[in-house]
N, C-alpha and C positions, 0 to 999 in steps of 0.2 A: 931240339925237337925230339921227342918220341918214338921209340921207333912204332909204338900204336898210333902215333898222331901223323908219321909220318905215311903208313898204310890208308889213313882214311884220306888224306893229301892226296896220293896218288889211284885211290879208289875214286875220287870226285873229279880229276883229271881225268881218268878212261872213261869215265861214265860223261864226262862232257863233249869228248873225244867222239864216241858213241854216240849221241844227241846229233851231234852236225854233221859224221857222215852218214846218219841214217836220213836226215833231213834234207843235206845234199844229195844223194841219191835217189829220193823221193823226186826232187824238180828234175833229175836227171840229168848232172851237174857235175863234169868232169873235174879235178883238183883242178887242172889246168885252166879250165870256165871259172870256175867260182874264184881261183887268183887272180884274172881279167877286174873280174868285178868289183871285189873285197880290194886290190891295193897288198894283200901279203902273198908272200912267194908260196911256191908250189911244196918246195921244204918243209917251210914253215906249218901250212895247211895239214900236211902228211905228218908232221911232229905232234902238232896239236889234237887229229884225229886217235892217234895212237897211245895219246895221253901224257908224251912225251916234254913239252912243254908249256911253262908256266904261260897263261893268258893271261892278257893285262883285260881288265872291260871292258875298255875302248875298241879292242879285237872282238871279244864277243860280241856287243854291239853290231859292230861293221858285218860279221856275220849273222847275226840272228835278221837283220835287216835285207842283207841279198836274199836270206832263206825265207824271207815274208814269216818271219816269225817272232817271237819278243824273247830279248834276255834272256825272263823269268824262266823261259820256256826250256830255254837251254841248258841252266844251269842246275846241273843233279840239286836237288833238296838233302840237307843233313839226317841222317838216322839219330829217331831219337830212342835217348835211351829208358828202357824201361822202367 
């Protein structure tokens, strides 16, 4: 991989990271609460906010769903290029 491919990789992880604690937050929705709910650890949640870890969609899923809200919703859209 890239290391430009590797940047937008990890630009689409913080920016997904981004998505679900600002959505968590929204409900008011402690990592603690939302790992009750979701099934993945507090770790986990805290890695994944921070952009830190690969998410499989089955995870986003299970989160877009506690957060009353779709996938789609979640996951950063690619820049296109001009």
């Amino acid at each position: 991989m890239s290391t430009t491919t590797g940047r937008a990789v990890d630009a689409r992880r913080i920016a997904l990271g981004q998505q679900i604690r600002a959505r968590r937050k929204a409900q008011k929705y402690t990592l603690k609460a939302l790992a009750a709910i979701t099934g993945l650890s507090v770790p986990k949640l805290c890695r994944i906010e921070l952009g830190q870890e690969r998410t499989r969609l089955e995870d986003v899923d299970t989160l877009a769903k506690a957060l009353a809200t779709s996938t789609h919703a979640l996951i950063p859209k690619p820049k296109r290029k001009p």
